[in-house]
C-alpha positions in Angstrom: 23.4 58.5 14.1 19.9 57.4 13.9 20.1 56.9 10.2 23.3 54.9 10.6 21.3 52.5 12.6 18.8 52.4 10.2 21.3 52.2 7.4 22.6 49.0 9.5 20.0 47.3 10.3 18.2 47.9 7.0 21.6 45.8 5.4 21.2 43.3 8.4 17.6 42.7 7.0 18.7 42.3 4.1 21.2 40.4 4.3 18.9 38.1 6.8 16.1 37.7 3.5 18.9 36.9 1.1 19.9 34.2 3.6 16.8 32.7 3.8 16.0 33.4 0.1 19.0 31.2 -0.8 18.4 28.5 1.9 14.4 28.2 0.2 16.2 27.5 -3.1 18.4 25.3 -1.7 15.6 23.1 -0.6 13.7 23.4 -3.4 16.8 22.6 -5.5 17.1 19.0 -3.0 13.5 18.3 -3.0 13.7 18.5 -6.9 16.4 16.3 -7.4 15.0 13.8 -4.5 12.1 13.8 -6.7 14.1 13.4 -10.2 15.7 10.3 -8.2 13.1 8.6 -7.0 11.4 8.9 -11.1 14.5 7.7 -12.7 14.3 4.6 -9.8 10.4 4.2 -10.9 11.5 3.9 -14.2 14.3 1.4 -13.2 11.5 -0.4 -11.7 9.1 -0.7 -14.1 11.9 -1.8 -16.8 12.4 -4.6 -14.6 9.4 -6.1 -13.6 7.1 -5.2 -16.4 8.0 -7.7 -19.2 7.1 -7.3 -22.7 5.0 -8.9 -25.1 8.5 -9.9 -26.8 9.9 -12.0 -23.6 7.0 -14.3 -23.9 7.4 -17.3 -25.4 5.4 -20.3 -26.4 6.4 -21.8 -23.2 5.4 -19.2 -21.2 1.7 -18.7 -22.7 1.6 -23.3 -22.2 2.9 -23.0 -18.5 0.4 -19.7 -18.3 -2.6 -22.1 -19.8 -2.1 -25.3 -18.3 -2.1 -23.0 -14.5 -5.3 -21.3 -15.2 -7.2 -24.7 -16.7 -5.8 -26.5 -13.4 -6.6 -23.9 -11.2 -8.6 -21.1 -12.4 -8.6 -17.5 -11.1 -9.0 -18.0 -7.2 -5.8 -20.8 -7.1 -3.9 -19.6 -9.9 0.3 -20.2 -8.6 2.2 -17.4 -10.1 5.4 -19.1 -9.5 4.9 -22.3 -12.0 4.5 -19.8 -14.9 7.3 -18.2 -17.1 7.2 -14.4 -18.0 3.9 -14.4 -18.8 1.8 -13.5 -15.1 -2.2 -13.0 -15.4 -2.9 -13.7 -11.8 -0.6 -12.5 -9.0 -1.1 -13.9 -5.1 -2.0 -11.5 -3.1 0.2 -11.4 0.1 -1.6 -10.3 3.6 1.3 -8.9 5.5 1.5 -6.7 2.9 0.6 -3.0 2.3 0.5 -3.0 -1.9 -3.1 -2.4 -1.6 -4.3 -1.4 1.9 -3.5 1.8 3.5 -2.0 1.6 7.1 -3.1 0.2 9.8 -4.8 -2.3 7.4 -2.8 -5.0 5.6 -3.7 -6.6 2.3 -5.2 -9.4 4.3 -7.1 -6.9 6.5 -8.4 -6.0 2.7 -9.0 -8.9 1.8 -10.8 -10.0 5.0 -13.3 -6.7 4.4 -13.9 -7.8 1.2 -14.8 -10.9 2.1 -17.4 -9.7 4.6 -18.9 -7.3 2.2 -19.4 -10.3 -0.7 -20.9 -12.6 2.3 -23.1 -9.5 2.6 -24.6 -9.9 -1.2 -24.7 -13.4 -0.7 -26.7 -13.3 2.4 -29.2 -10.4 1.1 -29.5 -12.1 -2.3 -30.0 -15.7 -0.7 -31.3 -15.4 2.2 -29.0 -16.8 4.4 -27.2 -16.1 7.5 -23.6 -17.0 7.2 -20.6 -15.2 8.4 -16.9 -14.8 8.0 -15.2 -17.9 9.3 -11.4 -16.4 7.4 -10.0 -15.6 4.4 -7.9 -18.1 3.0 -6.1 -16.6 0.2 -6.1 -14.5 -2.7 -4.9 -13.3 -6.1 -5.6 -10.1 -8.0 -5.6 -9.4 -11.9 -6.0 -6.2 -13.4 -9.4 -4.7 -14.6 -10.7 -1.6 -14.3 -8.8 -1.5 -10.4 -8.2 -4.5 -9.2 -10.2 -7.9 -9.0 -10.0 -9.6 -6.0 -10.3 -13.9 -6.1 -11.0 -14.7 -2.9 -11.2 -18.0 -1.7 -13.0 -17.9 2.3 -14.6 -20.1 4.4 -17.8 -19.1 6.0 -20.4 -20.9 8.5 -23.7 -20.4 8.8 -23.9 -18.2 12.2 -27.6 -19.3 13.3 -26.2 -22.9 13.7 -23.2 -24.0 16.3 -22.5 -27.0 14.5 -21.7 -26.4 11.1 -18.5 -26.9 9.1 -16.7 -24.4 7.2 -17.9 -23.9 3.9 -15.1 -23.2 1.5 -16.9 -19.9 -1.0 -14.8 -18.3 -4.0 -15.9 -14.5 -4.5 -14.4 -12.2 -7.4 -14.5 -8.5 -5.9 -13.6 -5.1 -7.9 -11.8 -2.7 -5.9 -10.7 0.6 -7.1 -10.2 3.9 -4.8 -12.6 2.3 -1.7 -15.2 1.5 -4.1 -16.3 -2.2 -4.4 -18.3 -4.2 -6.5 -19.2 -7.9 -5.6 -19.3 -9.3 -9.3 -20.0 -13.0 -7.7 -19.8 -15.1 -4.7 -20.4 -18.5 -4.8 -19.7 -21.9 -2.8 -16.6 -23.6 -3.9 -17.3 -26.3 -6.6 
């Protein structure tokens, strides 16, 4: 009798392992394909919003030239260019950037302070972050950050805003300040 008990519970076991054995697979087989999914809409993705070389045309490179000469790097307008995008406006309530809780503009905002840093050790001064007023970003080697701010000088109450442009390199937390200067 005992070994019939045995015999049953042994199958019961069994039968138990194969269940869960079958239910592993199961999700492994759905995690799989979520993951096949979720490539194949990357893909998509990329197809669409990376142009190529070919979709440019001599338009696009004139609209592309006669942006940057009017506005350089820090206000380059993404939107009055064709196809061809060097410069892309960097938007704060977003997250393409920033990690949660911070925004893009809470990015942007700390990379501001951290080029008013360099400025203030390399010149001397004392001026602080009055706000960042907008940004764009360009590929190179991470991303590069134009940063248009405003700063004051903080040992003064009565000074005005001074408008600076910085261009900051960010790439996996690291920075580097490449140059901050008042706005010309």
């Amino acid at each position: 009798m005992d070994s019939k008990v045995v015999e049953r519970d042994s199958k019961r076991q069994k039968l138990e392992e194969d269940e869960k054995l079958e239910e592993h697979q199961k999700m492994e087989d759905d995690e799989k394909s979520e993951e096949h999914e979720k490539v194949e809409e990357d893909e998509k993705l990329e197809e669409v919003s990376s142009p190529s070389t070919e979709e440019w045309d001599d338009e696009d490179v004139r609209l592309f030239e006669e942006e940057h000469k009017r506005s350089g790097d820090y206000d380059f307008d993404d939107s009055k260019v064709g196809g061809l995008v060097g410069f892309h406006r960097v938007v704060f309530e977003d997250r393409e950037f920033a990690t949660e809780p911070e925004t893009d503009g809470d990015l942007v905002e700390r990379l501001s302070k951290i080029a008013l840093k360099k400025h203030n050790d390399d010149k001397n001064t004392n001026l602080e972050l009055v706000r960042a007023v907008k940004a764009n970003w360009n590929h190179g080697g991470g991303y590069i950050f134009s940063i248009t701010l405003e700063a004051k000088d903080a040992s003064s109450s009565h000074t005005e805003p001074i408008p600076f442009h910085a261009k900051v390199g960010y790439l996996h937390g690291d920075t580097k300040v490449y140059h901050i200067n008042p706005k010309p």
